[in-house]
N, C-alpha and C positions, 0 to 999 in steps of 0.2 A: 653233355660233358665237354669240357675245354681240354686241351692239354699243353702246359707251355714252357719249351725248354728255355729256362732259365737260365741256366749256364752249359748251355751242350753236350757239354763233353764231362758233366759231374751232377748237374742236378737237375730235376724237373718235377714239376706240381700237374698235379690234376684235380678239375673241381666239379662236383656232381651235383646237382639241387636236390635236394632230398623234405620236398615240399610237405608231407604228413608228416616228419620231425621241425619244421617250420625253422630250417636252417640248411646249410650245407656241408657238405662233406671234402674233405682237401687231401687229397694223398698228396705226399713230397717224397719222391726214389732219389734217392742221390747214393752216389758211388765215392767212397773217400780214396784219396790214394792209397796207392801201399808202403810200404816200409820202403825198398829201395826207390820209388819214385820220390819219398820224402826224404830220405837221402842224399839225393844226387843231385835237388833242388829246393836246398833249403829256402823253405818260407810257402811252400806250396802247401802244406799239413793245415797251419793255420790258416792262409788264405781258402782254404776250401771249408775250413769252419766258418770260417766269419761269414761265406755268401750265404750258406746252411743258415746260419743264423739270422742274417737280413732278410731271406726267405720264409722262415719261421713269423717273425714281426711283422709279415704283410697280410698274415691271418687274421681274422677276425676273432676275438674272445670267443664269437658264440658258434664258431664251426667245429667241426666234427675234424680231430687233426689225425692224420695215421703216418709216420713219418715208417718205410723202408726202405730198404737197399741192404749195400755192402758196405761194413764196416770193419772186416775181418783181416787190418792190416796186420803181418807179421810183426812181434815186438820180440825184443829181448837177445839174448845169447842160444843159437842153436851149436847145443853141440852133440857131436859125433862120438858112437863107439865102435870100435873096430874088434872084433874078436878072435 
């Protein structure tokens, strides 16, 4: 098994040979930002998609892809009730 951080601090791949399926296997963990990080630095949302996706396109067709992590930015309007 390899393991190689891609981008440190967001994303990273691992690859297992998996010789009796006569192919490999590829986990990719990447961590998106969250809501206020995307925020407070806009253009950081999409740059962390786009490496996600360069990383994805260095796959092979015929391996085995398992993409997890954290994707659970906060979106939208929270609001409060007071009673």
């Amino acid at each position: 098994m390899s393991i190689l951080p891609l981008h440190p601090d967001r994303i990273c791949m691992g690859k297992l040979s998996a010789p009796k399926l006569n192919r490999n296997i590829v986990i990719i963990c990447a961590y998106a930002p969250s809501l206020p990080v995307s925020e407070s630095k806009p253009g950081v949302k999409g740059e962390f998609y786009q490496q996600l996706e360069s990383v994805i396109n260095t796959v092979s067709n015929r391996s085995l892809l398992y993409i997890a992590g954290e994707f659970n930015a906060q979106t939208g309007i929270r609001e409060f009730y007071q009673y």
